[in-house]
C-alpha positions as CSV (number, residue, x, y, z in Angstrom):
1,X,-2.9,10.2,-2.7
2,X,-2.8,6.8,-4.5
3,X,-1.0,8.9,-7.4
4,X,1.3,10.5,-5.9
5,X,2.8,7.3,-3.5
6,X,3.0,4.9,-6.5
7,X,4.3,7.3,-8.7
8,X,7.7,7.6,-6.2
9,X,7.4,3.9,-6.0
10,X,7.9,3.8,-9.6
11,X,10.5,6.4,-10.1
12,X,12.7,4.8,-7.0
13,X,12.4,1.4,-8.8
14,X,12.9,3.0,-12.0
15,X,15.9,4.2,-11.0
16,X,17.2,0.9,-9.4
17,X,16.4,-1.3,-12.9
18,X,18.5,1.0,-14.9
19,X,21.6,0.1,-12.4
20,X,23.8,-2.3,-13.2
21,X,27.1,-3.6,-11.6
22,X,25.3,-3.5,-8.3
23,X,28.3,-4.8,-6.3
24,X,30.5,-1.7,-7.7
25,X,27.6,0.9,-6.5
26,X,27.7,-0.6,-3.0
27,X,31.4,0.1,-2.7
28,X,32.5,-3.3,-3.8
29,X,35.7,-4.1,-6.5
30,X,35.4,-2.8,-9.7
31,X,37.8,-1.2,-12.5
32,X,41.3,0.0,-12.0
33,X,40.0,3.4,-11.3
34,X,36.9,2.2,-9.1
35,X,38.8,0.8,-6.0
36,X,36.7,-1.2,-3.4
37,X,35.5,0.8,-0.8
38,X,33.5,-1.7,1.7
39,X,34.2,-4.9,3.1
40,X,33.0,-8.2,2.4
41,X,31.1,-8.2,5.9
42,X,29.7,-4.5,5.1
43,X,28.4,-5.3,2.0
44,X,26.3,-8.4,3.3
45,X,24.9,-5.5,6.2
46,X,23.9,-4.2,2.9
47,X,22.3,-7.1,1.2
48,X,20.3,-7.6,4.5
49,X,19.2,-3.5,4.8
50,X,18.4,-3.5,0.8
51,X,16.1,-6.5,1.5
52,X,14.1,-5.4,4.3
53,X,12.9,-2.7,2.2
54,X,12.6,-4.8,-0.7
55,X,10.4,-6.6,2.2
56,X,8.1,-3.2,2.5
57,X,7.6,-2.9,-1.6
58,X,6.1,-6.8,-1.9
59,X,3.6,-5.7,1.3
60,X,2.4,-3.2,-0.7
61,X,2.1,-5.1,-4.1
62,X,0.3,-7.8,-1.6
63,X,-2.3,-5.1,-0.2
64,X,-3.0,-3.8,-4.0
65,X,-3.5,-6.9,-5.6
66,X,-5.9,-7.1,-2.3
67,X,-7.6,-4.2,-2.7
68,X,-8.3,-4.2,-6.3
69,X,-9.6,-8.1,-6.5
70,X,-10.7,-9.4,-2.4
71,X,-11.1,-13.1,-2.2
72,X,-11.4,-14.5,0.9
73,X,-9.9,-17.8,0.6
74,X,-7.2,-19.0,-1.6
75,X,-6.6,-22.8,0.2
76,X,-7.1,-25.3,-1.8
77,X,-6.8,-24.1,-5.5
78,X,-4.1,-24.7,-7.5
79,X,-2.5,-23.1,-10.6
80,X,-5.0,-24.2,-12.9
81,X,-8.0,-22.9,-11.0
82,X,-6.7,-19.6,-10.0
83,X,-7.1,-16.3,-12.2
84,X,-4.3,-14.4,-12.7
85,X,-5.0,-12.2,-9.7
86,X,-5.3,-14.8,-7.6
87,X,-2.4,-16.4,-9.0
88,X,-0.4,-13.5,-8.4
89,X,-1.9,-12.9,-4.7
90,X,-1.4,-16.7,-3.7
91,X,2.8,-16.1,-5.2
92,X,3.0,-13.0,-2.7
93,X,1.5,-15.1,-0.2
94,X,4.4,-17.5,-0.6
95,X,6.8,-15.2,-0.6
96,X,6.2,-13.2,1.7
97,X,5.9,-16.4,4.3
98,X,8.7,-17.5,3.5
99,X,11.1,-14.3,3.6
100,X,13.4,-14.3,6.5
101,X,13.7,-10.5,6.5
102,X,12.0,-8.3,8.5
103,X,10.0,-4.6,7.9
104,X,12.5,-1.7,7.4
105,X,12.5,-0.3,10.7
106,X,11.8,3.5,10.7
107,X,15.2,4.8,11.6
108,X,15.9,3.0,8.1
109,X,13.3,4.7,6.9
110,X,13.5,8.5,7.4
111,X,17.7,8.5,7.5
112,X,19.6,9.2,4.3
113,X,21.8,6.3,3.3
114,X,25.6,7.1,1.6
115,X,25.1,4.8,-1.2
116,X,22.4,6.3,-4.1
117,X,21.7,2.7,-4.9
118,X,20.5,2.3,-0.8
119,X,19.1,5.9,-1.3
120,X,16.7,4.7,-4.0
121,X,15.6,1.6,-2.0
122,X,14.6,3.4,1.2
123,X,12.6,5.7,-1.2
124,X,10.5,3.1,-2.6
125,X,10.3,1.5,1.0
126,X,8.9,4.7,2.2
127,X,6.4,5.3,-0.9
128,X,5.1,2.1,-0.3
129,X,5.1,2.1,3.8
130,X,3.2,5.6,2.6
131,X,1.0,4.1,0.4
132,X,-0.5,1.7,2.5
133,X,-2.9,4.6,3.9
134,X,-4.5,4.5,0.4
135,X,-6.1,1.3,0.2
136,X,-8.3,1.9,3.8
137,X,-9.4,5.5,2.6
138,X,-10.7,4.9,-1.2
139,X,-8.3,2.5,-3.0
140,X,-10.9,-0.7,-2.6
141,X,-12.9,-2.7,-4.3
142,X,-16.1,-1.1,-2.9
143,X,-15.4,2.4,-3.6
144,X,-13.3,1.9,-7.3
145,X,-15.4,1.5,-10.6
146,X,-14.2,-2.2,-12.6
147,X,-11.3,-0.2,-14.7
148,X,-9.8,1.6,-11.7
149,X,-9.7,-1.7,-10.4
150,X,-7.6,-3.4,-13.0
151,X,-5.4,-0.3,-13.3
152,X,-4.5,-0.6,-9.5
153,X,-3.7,-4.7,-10.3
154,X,-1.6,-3.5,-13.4
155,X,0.4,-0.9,-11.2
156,X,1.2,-4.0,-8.8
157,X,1.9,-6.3,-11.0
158,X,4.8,-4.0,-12.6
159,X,6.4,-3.4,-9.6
160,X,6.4,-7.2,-8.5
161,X,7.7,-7.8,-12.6
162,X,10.9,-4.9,-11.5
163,X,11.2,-6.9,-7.9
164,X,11.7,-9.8,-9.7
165,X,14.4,-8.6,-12.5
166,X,16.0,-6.8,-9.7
167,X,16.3,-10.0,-7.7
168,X,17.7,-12.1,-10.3
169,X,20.1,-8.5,-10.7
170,X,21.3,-8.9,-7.0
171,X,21.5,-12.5,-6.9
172,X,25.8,-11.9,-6.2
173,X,25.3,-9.9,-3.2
174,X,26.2,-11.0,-0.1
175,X,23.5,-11.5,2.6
176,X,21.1,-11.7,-0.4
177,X,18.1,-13.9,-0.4
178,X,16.4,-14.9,-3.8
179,X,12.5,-14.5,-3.9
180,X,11.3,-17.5,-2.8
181,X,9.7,-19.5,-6.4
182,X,11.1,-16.7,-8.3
183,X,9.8,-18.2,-11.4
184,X,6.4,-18.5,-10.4
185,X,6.3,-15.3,-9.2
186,X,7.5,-13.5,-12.4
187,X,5.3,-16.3,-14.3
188,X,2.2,-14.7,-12.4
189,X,3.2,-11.3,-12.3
190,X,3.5,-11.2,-16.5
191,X,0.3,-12.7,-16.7
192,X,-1.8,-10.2,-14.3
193,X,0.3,-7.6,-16.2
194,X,-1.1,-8.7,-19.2
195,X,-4.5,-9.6,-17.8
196,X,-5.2,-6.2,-15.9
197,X,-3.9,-4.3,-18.9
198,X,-5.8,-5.5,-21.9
199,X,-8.7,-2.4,-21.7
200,X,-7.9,0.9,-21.4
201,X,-6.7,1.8,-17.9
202,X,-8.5,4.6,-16.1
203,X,-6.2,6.8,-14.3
204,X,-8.5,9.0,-12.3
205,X,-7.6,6.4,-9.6
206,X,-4.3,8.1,-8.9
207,X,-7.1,11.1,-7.1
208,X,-7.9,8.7,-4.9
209,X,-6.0,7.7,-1.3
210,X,-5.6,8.8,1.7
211,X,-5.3,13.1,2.3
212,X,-4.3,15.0,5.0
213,X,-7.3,16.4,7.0
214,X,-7.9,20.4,5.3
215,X,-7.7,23.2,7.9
216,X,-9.6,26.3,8.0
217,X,-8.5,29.5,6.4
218,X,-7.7,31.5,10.1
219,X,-6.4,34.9,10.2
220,X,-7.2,38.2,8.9
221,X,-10.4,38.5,6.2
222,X,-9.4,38.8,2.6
223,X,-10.0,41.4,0.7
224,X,-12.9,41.4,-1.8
225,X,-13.7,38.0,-3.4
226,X,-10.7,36.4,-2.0
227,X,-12.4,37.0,1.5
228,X,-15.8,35.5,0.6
229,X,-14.3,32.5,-0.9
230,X,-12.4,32.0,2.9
231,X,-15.4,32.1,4.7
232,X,-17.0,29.8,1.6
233,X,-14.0,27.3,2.6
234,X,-14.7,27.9,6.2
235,X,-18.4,26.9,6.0
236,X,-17.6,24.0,3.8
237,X,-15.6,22.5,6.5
238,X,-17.8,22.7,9.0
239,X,-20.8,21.2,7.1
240,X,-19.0,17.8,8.1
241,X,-20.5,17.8,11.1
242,X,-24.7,17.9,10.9
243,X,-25.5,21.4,11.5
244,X,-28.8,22.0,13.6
245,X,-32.3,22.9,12.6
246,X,-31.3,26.8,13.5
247,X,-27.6,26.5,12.0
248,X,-29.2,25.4,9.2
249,X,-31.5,27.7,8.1
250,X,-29.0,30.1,9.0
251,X,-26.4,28.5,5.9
252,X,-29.7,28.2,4.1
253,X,-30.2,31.7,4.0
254,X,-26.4,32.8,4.0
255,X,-26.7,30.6,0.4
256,X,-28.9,32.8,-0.6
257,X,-27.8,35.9,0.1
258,X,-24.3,34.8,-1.4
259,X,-25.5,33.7,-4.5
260,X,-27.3,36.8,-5.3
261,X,-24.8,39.2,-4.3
262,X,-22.2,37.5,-6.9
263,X,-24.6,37.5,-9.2
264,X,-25.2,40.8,-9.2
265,X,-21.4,42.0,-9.9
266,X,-21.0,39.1,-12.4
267,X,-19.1,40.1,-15.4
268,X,-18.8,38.6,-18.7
269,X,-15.6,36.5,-17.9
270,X,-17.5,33.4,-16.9
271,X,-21.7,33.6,-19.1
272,X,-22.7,30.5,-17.5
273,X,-22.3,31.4,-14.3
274,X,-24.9,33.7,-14.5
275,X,-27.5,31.1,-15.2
276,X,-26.1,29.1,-12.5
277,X,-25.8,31.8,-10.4
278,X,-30.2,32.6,-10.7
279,X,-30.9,28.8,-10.7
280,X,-29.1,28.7,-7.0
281,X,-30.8,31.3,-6.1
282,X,-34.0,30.6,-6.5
283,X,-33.3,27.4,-5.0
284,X,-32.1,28.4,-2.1
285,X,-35.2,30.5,-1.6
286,X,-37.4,26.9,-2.1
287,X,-35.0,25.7,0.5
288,X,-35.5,28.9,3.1
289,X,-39.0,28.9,2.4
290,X,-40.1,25.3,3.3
291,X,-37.0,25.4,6.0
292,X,-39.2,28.1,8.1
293,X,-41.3,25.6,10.2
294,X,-37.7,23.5,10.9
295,X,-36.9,22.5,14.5
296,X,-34.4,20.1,15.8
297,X,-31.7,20.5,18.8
298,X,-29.3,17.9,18.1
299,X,-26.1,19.1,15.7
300,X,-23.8,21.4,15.9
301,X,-23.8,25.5,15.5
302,X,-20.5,26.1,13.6
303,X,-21.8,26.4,10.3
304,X,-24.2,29.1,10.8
305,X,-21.1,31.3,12.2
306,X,-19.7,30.9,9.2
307,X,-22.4,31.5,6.3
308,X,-23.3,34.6,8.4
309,X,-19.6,36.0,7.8
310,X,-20.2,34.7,4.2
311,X,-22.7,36.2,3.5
312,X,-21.6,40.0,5.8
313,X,-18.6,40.0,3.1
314,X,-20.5,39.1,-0.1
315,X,-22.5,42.1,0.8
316,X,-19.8,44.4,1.3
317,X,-17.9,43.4,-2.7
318,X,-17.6,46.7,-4.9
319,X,-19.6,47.5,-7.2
320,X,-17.0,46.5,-10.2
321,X,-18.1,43.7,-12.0
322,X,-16.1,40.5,-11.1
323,X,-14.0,39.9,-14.4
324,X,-11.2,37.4,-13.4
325,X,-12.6,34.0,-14.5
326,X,-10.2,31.9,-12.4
327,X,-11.5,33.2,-8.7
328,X,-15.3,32.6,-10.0
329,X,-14.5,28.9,-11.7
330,X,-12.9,28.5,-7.6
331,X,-16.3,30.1,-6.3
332,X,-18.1,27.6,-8.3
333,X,-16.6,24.6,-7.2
334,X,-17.2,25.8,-3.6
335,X,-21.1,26.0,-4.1
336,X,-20.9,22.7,-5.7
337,X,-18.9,21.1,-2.8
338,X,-21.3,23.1,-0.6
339,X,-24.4,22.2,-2.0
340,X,-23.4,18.9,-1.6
341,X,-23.0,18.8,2.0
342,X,-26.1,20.8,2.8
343,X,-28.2,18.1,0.7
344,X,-26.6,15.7,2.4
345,X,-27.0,17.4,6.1
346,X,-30.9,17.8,5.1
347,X,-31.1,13.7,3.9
348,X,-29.6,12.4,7.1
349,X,-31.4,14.7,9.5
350,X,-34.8,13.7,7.6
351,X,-34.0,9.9,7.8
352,X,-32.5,9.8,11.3
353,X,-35.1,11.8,12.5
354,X,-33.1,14.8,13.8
355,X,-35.3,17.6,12.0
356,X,-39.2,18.3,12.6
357,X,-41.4,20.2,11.0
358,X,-43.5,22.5,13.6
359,X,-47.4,22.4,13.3
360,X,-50.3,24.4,14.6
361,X,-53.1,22.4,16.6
362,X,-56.5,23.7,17.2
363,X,-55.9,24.1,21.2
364,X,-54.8,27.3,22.6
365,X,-51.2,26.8,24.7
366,X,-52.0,27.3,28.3
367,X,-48.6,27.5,29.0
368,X,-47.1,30.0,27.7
369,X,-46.2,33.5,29.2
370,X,-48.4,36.5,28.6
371,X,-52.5,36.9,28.6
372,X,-52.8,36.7,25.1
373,X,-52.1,32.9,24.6
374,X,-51.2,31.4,20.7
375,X,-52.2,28.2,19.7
376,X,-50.3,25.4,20.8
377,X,-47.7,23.7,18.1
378,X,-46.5,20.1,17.7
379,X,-43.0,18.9,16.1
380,X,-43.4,16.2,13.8
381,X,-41.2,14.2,11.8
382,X,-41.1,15.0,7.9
383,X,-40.7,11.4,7.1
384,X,-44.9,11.8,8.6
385,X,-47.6,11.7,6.7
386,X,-47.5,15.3,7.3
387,X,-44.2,16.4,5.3
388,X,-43.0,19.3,3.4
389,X,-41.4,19.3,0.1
390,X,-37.7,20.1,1.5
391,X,-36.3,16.8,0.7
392,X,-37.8,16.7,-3.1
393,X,-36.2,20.0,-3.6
394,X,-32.7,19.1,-1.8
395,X,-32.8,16.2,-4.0
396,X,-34.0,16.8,-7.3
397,X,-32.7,21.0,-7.5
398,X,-29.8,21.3,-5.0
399,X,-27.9,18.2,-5.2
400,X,-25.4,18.4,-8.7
401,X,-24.1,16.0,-10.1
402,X,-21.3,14.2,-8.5
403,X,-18.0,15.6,-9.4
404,X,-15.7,13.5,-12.0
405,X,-12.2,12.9,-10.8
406,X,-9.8,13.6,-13.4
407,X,-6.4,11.5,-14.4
408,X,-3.4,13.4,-13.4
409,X,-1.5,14.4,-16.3
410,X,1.5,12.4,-15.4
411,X,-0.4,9.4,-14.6
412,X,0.5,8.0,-18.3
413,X,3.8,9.1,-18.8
414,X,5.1,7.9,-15.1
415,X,3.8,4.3,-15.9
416,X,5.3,4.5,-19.4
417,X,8.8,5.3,-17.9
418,X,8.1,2.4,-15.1
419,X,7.8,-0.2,-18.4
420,X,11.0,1.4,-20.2
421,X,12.6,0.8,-16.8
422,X,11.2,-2.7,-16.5
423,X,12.7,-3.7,-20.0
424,X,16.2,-1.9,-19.9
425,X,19.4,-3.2,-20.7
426,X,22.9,-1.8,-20.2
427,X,23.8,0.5,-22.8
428,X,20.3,2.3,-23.3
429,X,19.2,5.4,-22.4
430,X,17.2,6.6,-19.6
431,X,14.1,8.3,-19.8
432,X,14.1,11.7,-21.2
433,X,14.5,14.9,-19.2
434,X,11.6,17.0,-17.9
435,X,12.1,20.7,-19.9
């Protein structure tokens, strides 16, 4: 996730901006009792290494500032007609073009270095080389609300602010290469900082990112609750894919059969769940009711599979009440995630025209097997004149309302420590230590 990437960045560079001496940490002369420990020619391999991952950390600060504020074109302004993001993204620009170094290559990447000072550096190469799978899967401008947008911009423009007091801090090292308009660059970074930081940042932004894919919950049933809630997780996957007319009804009904069970053993550890609980139900029953007459081949059969173990298990719970509130707060996220994806299955099968409502003509079906013949039936869209009321009841009772992300609770203090760090001098004290 965003959160969890550019919070290492920040701890790696943390830990770099309160280092001083930096030719003594990378084995050069120091004290009496601090003898020199690399060579000249060593320590400029050094130099080099340390700035091909400072070379990863600016690509990322280029690709947030990017993501948070796209412009398209940048030729042909100048200082007085750029914003302070612009600004900021035109300076990285610059740099960047004019660097000489290269990408840390991977071997650099994934191997422990001796020195801690190196250590720290291939940390923050790797948070940002990890952090670059953010920005394509939720860290944009399209999917972020204005002040999630500014608080990715602020996050940037701190770590370009500790790249450029660490540059002027290595400026004795041999093989190094100064920032190219190092000024500028700070100028521009302190000024976005500023800029991107005058409201009140919104942190649920660090929930955002890239994730690996979930897996299904395999193995042996669970006992009890524990079990429906697998096969609840189980179903929830599958709904990614669009489940057919059959499957569907299927999950439909499982939903229902679900829901009542648990409500039925409900305790008094969680009172509005109950409410909950009977309003799902009798939605469901909407849903299975005006679902009868459904047809539609294309999709996929997994889901039903699933709600029928769902729904075999909720029938076989005890008769105890359920009395541990934490299992039925889970539950209850898992028919809100559920619900969801089966609104969402029933809107794109109604507008791509996947699902079709089966009705009676007057005309008996010569067709069919038997002497006693039925009347003949006709699949129609339900975007038809002729429609049922399944898509005002998926959209106005099932659907919930969308789920709020919620800031991490060391979004705040991770930033905090990131300024300290930003601002320290020799002789004060690092950050204080997690109890």
């Amino acid at each position: 996730m965003y959160g969890e990437n550019s919070g290492h960045l920040r701890d790696a560079m943390g830990a770099l901006l309160r280092e001083h001496r930096i030719q003594q940490r990378l084995g050069g002369k120091g004290t009496h009792t601090v003898p020199e420990t690399t060579t000249l020619a060593e320590r400029e391999e050094l130099g080099r290494q340390i700035r091909r991952y400072r070379e990863c950390v600016l690509t990322w600060s280029l690709q947030a500032v990017r993501a948070a504020n796209p412009r398209a074109d940048l030729g042909g302004t100048t200082v007085h007609s750029r914003g302070p993001a612009e600004e900021l993204r035109f300076r990285l620009t610059e740099a960047l073009t004019a660097s000489s170094a290269d990408l840390a290559p991977a071997v650099e990447l994934t191997a422990e270095q001796r020195f801690a000072t190196i250590e720290a550096w291939r940390q923050a190469a790797r948070a940002a080389v990890l952090g670059e799978h953010d920005f394509p899967a939720g860290v944009r401008y399209s999917d972020l609300t204005d002040q999630e947008c500014m608080t990715v911009l602020k996050d940037a423009a701190d770590v370009v602010r500790g790249l450029v007091a660490l540059d002027r801090r290595y400026s004795n090292v041999p093989g190094w290469e100064k920032l190219h308009n190092q000024g500028w660059l700070g100028r521009a970074a302190e000024t976005c900082a500023a800029h991107a930081g005058y409201d009140d940042p919104d942190y649920a932004v660090d929930r955002q990112g890239w994730q690996p894919a979930p897996q299904p919950l395999a193995g042996r049933a669970m006992p009890g609750l524990a079990g429906v809630m697998q096969a609840q997780y189980n179903l929830l996957l599958s709904l990614d894919e669009l489940p057919d007319a059959r499957s569907l009804r299927v999950v439909l009904d499982a939903q229902r059969v679900v829901t009542h069970e648990v409500a039925l053993r409900l305790g008094e550890a969680v009172p509005d769940l109950a409410l909950k609980c009977a309003t799902r139900k009798e939605t469901y029953i909407k849903l299975v009711r005006e679902t009868r007459d459904l047809g539609g081949l294309l999709g996929r059969s997994n889901a039903a599979g699933h709600g029928s173990i769902a729904a075999s298990r909720a029938q076989k719970l005890g008769r105890e009440p359920l009395a541990d509130a934490k299992p039925l707060r889970q539950l209850d996220r898992l028919f809100t995630r559920i619900d969801q994806r089966v609104c969402a299955a029933i809107e794109h099968g109604v507008r791509e025209r996947l699902y079709f409502v089966r009705l009676p003509i007057a005309r008996l079906d010569d067709l069919s097997e038997g002497l006693v013949k039925g009347r003949r039936q006709r699949y129609m869209p339900i975007t038809s004149p002729v429609q049922s009321d399944l898509i005002a009841i998926a959209r106005n009772e099932l659907r919930p309302e969308p789920i709020q992300l919620t800031a991490p609770i060391t979004a705040a203090k991770s930033r905090a420590d990131f300024e300290a760090a930003i601002n320290h001098r020799p002789g004060d004290a690092g950050p204080p230590l997690a109890l």
